[in-house]
C-alpha positions, 0 to 999 in steps of 0.5 A, a space after each residue: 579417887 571417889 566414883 563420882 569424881 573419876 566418872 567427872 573426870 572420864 566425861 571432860 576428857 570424853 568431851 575433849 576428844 570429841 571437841 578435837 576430833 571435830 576440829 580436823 573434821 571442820 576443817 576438811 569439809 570446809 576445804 572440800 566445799 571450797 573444791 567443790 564449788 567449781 564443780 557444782 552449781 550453788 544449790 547442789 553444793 548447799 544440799 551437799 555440804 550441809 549434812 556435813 557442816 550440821 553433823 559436825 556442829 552437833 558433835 562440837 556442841 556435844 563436846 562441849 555439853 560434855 565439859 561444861 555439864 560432867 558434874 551434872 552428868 556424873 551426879 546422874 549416873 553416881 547418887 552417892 559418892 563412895 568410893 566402889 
């Protein structure tokens, strides 16, 4: 397998793990402002929560960038495509 096809491979696998680690992270933020909203009143439950559900979504849209683009990004890193 050539540098540049290892290194496209490598990058979809990175942006899937991070896509399925984002996925069980939504969940339990999502279930923690469910529970807190009896707790809080509705502007502290927003700032508290939004930090949260933010993070989690950049780190979704990451993955995905990482999946969709990994020739591109492996074009990046890799000019030429010997074998190393």
């Amino acid at each position: 397998m050539k540098t540049r096809q290892l290194a496209n491979v490598l990058i979809k696998v990175l942006g899937l793990s991070i896509v399925a680690n984002t996925i069980p992270a939504a969940i339990g933020a999502a279930m923690t402002l469910y529970n807190a909203r009896g707790i809080l009143a509705f502007g502290d439950l927003f700032r508290t929560g939004l930090f949260g559900q933010v993070s989690i979504a950049v780190s979704f849209i990451i993955g995905i960038v990482f999946i969709f683009a990994s020739r591109s990004i492996a074009a990046l890193f890799f000019k030429t495509d010997d074998d190393a």
